[in-house]
N, C-alpha and C positions, 0 to 999 in steps of 0.2 A: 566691878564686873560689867562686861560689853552688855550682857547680855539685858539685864534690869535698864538699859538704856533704850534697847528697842521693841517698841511698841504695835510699828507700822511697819510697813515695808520700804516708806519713804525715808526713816532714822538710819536703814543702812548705806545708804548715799552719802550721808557725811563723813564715811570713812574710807578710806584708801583700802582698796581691795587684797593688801596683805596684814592688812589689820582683822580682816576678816576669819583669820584663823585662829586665831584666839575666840573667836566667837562661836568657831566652829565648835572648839575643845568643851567651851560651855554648855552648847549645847546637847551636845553626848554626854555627859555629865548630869545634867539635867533629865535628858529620856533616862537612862540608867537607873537613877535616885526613881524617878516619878513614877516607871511603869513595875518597879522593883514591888511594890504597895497594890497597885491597880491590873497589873498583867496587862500586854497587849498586843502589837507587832513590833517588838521591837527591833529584828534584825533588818526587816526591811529599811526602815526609820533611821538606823544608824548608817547603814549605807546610802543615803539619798545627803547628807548635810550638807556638802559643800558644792553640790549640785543646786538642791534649792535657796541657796544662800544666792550663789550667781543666777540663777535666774530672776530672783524678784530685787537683785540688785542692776540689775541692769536695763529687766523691762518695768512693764509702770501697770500695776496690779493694780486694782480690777480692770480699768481701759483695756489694757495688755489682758487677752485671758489663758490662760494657765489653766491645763487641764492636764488632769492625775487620772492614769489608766488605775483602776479597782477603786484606790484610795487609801489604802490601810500603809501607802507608804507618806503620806500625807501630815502628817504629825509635825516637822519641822514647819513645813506649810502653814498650818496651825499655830506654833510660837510663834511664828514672825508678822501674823495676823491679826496679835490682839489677844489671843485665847491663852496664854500659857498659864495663868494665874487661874484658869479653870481645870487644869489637868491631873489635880486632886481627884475630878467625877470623871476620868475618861471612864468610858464604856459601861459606867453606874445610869440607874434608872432617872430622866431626866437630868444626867449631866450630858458631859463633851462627848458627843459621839467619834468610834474608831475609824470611820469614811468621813469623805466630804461631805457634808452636809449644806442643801443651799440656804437653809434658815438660820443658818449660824452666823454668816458673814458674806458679805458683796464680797466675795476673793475668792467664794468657792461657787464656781460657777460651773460645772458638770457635777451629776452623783454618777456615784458606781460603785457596786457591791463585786459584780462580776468584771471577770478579764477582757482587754479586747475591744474596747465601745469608744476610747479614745479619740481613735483617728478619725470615725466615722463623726464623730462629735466636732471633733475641730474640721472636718470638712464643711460640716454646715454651719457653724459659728464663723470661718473664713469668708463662706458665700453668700452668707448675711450682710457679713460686715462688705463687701462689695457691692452688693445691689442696692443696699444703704448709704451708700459714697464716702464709709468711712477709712479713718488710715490704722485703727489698731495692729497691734501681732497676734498670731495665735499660734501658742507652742503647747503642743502635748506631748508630754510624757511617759511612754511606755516601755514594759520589761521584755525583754527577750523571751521569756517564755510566752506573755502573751500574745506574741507575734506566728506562735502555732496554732492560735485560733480564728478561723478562718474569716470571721468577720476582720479581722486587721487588713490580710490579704485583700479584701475587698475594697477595704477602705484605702490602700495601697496604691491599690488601682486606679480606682476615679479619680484621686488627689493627682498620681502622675498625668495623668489624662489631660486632666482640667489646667495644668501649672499655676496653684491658687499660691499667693503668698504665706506660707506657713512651714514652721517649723515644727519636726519630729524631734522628738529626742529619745534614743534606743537607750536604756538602762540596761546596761549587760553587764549581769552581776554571774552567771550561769547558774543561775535556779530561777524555779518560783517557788513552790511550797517544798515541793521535792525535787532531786535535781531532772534538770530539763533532759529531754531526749528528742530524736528525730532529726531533719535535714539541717531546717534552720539552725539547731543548736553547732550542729558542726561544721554549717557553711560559715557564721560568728567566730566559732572557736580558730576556723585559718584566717581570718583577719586579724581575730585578736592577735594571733602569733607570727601574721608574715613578716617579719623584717624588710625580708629582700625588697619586697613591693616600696615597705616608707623610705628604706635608705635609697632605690633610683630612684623614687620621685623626688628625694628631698635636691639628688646630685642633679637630676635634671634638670630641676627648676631655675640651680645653682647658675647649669652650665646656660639657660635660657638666658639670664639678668645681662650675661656678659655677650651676645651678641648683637652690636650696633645695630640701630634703628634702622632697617634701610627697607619695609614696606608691609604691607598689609598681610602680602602672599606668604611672605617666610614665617610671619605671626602665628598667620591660619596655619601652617601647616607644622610649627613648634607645638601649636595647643591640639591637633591633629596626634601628634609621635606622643605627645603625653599622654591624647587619652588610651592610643593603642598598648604605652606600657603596662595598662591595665590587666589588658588580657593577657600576655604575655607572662605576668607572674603574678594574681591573683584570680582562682577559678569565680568565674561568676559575672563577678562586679553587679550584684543582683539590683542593686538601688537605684542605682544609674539607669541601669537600662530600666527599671521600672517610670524613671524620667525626674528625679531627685539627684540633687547634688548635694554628691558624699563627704562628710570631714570626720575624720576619723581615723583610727578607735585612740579616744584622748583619756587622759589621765583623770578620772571621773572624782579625786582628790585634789587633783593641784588646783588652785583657787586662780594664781594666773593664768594658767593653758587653759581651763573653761573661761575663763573672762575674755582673753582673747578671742577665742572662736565662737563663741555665741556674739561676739560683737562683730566677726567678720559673717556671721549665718545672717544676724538681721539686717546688713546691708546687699544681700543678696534678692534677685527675681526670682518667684518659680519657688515651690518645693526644695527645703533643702531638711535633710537626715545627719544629726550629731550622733556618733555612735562614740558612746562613754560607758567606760569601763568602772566597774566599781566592785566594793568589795563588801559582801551584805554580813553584816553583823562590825562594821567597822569600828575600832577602838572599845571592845570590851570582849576581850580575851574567848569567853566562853559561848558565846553568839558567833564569834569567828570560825570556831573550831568547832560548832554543829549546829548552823546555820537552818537547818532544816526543821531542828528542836525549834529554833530559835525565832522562827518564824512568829510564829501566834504563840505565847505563854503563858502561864496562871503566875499570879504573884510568885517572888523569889528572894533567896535572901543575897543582896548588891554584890558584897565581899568575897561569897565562894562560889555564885552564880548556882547554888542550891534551890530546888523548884519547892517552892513550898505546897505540897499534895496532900487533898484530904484522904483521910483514909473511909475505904467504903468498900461496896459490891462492884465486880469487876462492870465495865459500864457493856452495855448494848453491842458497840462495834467490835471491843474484844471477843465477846462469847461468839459474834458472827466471822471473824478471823479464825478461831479455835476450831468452830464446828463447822469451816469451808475447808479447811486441812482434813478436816477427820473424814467430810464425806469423799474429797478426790483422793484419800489414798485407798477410798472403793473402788471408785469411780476414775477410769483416766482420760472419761472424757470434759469433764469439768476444768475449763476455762477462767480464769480471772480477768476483768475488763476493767479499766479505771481510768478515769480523763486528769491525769497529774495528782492524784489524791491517794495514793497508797499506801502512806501513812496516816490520812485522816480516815482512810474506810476501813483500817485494821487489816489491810494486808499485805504489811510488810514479811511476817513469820511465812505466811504462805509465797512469797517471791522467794525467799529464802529454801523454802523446799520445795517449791516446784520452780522452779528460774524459766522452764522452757514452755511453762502452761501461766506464763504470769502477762500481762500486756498494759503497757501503760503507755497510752499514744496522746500524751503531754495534754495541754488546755484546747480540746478538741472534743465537746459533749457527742457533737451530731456525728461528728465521724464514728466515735464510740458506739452508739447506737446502730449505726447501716453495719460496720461492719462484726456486729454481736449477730445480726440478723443471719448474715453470711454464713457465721461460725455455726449458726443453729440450723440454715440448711443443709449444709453439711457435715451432720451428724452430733457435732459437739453439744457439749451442754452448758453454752456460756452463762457466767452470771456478772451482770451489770454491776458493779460497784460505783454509788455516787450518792453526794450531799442532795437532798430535795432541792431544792435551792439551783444548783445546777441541772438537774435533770433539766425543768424547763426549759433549757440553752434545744434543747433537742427534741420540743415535742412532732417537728414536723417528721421525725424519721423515727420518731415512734407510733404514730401511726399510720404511716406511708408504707415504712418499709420494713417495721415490724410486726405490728397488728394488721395489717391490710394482708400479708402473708402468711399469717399465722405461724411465727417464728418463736418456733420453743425455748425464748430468752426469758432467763431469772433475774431482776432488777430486785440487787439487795440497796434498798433507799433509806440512805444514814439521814439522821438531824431532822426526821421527820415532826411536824409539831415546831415547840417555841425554840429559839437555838441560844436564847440570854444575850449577853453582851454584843455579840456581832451583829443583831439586830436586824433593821425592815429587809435589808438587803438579802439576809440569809434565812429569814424564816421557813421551815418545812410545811407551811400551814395550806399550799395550793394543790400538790400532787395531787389529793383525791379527785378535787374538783376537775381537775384537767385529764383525768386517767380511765377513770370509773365508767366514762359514756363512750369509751372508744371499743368499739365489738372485736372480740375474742380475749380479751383483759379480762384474767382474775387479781384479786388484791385482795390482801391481807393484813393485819397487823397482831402482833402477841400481845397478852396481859403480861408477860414477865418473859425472864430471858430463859429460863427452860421452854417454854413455847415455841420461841424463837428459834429454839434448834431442832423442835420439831416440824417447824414451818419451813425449813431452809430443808429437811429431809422430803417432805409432804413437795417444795419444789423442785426440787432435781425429780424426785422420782415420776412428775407431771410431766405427760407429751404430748398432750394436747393444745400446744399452743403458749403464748405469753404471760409470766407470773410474776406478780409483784409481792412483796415483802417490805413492809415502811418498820423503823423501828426507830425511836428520841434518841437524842444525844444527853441521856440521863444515866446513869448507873441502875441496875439490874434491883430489882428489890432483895433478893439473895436468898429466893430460895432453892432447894436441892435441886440437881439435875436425876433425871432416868435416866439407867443403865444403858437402854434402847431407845433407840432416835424410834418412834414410829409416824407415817403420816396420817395426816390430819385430812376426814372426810371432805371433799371440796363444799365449801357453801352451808359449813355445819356451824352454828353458835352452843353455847352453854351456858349455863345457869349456875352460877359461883354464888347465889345468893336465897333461900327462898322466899316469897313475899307474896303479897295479896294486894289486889285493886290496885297497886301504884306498881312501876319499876321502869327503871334505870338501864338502858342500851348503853354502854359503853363501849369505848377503843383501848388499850394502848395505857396509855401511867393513867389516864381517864377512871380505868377499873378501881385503884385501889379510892381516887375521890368518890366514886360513886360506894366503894363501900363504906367510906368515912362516914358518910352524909347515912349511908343505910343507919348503920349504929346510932348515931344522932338522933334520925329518927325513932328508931325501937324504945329508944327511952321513953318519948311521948304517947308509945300505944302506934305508932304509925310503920306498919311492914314491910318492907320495899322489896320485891324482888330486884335483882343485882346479873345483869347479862353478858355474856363478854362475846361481842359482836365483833366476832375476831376476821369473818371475814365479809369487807366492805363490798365483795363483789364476786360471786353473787349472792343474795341476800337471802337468808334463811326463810322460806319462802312458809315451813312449815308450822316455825314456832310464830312466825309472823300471825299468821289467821289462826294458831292457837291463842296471843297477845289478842285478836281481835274477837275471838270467838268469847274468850273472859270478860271482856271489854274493859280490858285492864289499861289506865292512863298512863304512858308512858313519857319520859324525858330520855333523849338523844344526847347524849356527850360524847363529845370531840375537843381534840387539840387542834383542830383545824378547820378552814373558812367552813361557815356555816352555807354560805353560795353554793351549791354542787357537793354538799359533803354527805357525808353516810346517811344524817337525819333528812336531806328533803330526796335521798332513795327511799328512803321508807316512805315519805310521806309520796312520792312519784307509785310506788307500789300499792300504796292503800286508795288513791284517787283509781288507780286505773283497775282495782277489782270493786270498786265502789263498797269501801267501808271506810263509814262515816262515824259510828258509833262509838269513838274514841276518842280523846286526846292525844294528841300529841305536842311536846314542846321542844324545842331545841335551844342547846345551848351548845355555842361552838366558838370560834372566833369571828366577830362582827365585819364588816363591811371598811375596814380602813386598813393601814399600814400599821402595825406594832411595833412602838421602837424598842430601840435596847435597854436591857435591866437584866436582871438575876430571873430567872424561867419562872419560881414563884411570885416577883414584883406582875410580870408581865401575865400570871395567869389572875392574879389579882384583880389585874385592870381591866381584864377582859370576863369576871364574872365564874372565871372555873375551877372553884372550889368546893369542897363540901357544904360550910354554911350557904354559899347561894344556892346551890342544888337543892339541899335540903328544906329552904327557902321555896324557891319553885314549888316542891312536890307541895307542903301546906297550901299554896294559893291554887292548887288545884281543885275544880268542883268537884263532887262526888260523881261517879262513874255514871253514865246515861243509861238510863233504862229503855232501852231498844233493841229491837232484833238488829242484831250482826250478821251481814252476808255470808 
């Protein structure tokens, strides 16, 4: 096998570039077996092969730097760098992570969790490498879909601007998670298809070769008529006139025709754009054929391309999919928003019965945001659907141009908390911290998923402005739903527990650790009362200076940064009515990046679980005997 042969990127120079296809076959073969055990991207991964094959055959990795837009199509990147003999632990707690990672290997030289950062990255790795007087390349690669978000566009710009030596490379597979939509995807889609444009350029070129040498002026005005055939029969020619020189749309398969054109791209000046076609989920049958499944999966069984799925409680994003149907067939003014994720935020069933209230404006956070703003001053009742994770892509226009206005948008925020596998890139652990100090922001989170759909009722029926709802990317603990959605008093907590001198603030899946740890304790004679601190914003103002009036020590849990997070609002609340007479501890997620693991490895490592909780509450002194404000 080719494959056991190469190690480096330099072992595939020793072979003739149509030897390279058998190496390809190996290597789909190899993802297929390996993520079949582990789960991961694989449709992305299958479609990139013989793309990354010619690249790091041709340029000279790491010198040469190679940057991968997200990362999660990166995996072949990975074999050919050394790692393959670790892909037993992809996306396991201290193994292979599913991005670039730059502590893995001198070859990955950009991270990226989110779409879009590419360009802007090899702009400045190119203008380094200039003011540094060196001769490297820098070729980034990125997807068609990420090309709708609008940091590309930027990054588009300045590169044409500047004519830095640098190579784009357009993966246009036509998806990203879901399929692509908007301008770009179908100004692509008529290149992809124009004929007429490649067969005269091809005759032109023909008829160019064959007329004699006879001066500068006929030259100029040959490569003149050429570029006008442009306009002529394909609308646009957007690249070009962005000030890149176009080769393109190549067979993002054939191992020759990339070989070739990447070696006529790097002998070129100036900005030049590969636009390569491909085909995501390539050479295994069931990734071809739903490519969109196929994206990100849990292990599977190879031979019938069978998902292998635990069986459980339906998760978080479903019950929020279910019960956004149940409220807009009340309600017709209820909007769906989603930045390319309508599958991952559960709202495919709802596009499906409302198609005309459904909006999915591709890998575009911030756009998503001004224009929910829009839909909410005028009358509608949008609700945000998005990963935590992403939201940040957009906090300027959330609080510019939706809280500064006081726009009555519902931000339903999936994957809030630990997200497992996908790791630092994707953690839900920031929103509070980023959300909670921005005025006219309420925020919430349920103990369980019947909550959650009182919370999603409690938000639509809110007109007072901006409402948030965070819910994990965990399955529902499963208990019963009410008949009747009713909503939920704004800025009200409860008490799921009773206890004395100690108790537990909780969030979110937090509740039921904090009851773990309660029972724990009760063995020993120790009572915890048990809170479900359900909304982070604004804070129970009442039960609080009852908490203080007891002078009951309490501990703060969250699945998220302890920096800005629920526990130092209360303790921002107890400083500024001057009560001192309490304890307070927090336990949340610390001060660093969390990598990837299983949501239980990772709550592990970061201390939030019952025995530590329950832990804490013992090392607590006994209750201060002072007057409380």
């Amino acid at each position: 096998m080719l494959l056991e042969q190469i190690n480096q990127p330099e072992d595939l120079k020793k072979y003739a570039v149509e030897e390279l296809a058998q190496l390809a076959g190996e290597i789909r073969q190899f993802l297929i077996e390996k993520l079949s055990a582990t789960g991961g991207h694989l449709a992305p991964n299958l479609g990139v092969v013989e793309l990354t094959l010619i690249l790091h055959y041709l340029f000279d990795s790491p010198k040469d730097k190679i940057i991968f837009d997200v990362g999660h199509q990166a995996y072949v990147h990975k074999i050919l760098t050394g790692r393959k003999d670790r892909f037993d632990t992809l996306r396991k707690y201290k193994g292979l992570c599913g991005f670039i990672k730059r502590s893995e290997s001198e070859h990955d030289v950009w991270e990226a969790g989110h779409s879009s950062t590419s360009l802007s990255a090899a702009m400045g790795m190119a203008t380094a490498r200039d003011l540094k007087g060196e001769d490297n390349r820098v070729i980034a690669v990125i997807g068609d879909a990420a090309l709708t978000g609008g940091m590309a566009f930027e990054a588009l710009n300045h590169i044409g601007h500047e004519k830095k030596n640098l190579i784009v490379v357009l993966n246009d597979n036509e998806m990203s998670i879901a399929p692509n939509v908007g301008a770009m995807h179908n100004y692509l889609g008529k290149i992809r298809n124009d004929k007429t444009y490649k067969n005269a350029k091809k005759e032109l070129e023909s008829f160019l070769k064959k007329i004699p040498s006879i001066g500068g002026k006929l030259a100029s005005a040959a490569e003149r008529l050429k570029d006008s055939l442009k306009y002529l029969v394909v609308s646009g020619v957007l690249f070009e006139e962005l000030g890149f020189t176009y080769l393109g749309p190549v067979d993002g398969h054939d191992l020759v025709t990339l070989n070739n054109t990447f070696k006529q791209a790097s002998q070129m000046k100036g900005p030049v754009l590969v636009h390569v076609i491909t085909t995501k989920g390539k050479g295994y049958t069931p990734a071809e054929v739903d490519s969109h499944k196929w994206h990100g999966i849990t292990p599977y069984k190879m031979e019938s391309g069978q998902v292998v799925k635990a069986v459980g409680n339906p998760m978080y994003t479903e019950v929020f999919g279910s019960t956004l149907i149940e409220l807009a067939e009340q309600d017709q003014r209820i909007v769906a928003v989603t930045p390319a994720m309508p599958g991952g935020s559960g709202l495919m069933p709802f596009a499906a019965r409302f198609p005309d209230r459904m909006i999915d404006v591709g890998i575009a956070e911030q756009h998503a945001a001004t224009l929910c703003a829009a839909l909410a001053m005028e009358g509608l009742k949008p609700v945000y659907a998005v990963y935590s994770t992403f939201l940040q892509r957009a906090y300027d226009q959330v609080v510019h141009d939706i809280c500064r206005q006081d726009a009555n948008v519902v931000f339903a925020i999936d994957r809030a908390g630990f997200v497992g596998a996908d790791g630092e890139t994707h953690q839900g652990v920031y929103d509070i911290s980023f959300m909670r100090h921005i005025p006219n922001m309420v925020m919430m989170m349920p103990k369980d998923e019947n909550e959650l759909r009182h919370m999603m009722k409690t938000a639509f029926d809110y007109n007072d402005g901006p409402i948030a709802i965070r819910y994990p990317r965990v399955n529902g603990v499963g208990v019963a739903y009410d008949k009747e959605l009713q909503s939920i008093p704004i800025g009200t907590w409860e008490v799921v527990r009773e206890g004395e001198s100690y108790a537990i603030a909780a969030i979110g899946p937090m509740i039921q650790v904090a009851l773990d740890a309660a029972e724990h304790l009760k063995r020993e004679g120790i009572n915890v009362r048990v809170i479900n601190a359900r909304f982070i914003k604004p804070l129970d103002a009442e039960m609080l200076n009852q908490l203080a009036r007891e002078r009951t020590n309490m501990i703060v849990l969250e699945e998220t940064a302890v920096l800005g997070g629920l526990g130092s609002s209360i303790l921002e609340y107890y400083a500024q009515h001057d009560i001192y007479d309490m304890r307070v501890k927090l336990m949340g997620v610390p001060d660093y990046f969390v990598e990837h693991g299983s949501v239980k490895e990772q709550r592990q490592e970061v201390g939030l679980t019952a025995e530590e909780v329950a832990l804490e509450i013992k090392k607590m002194k006994p209750r201060i005997q002072t007057r409380a404000k």
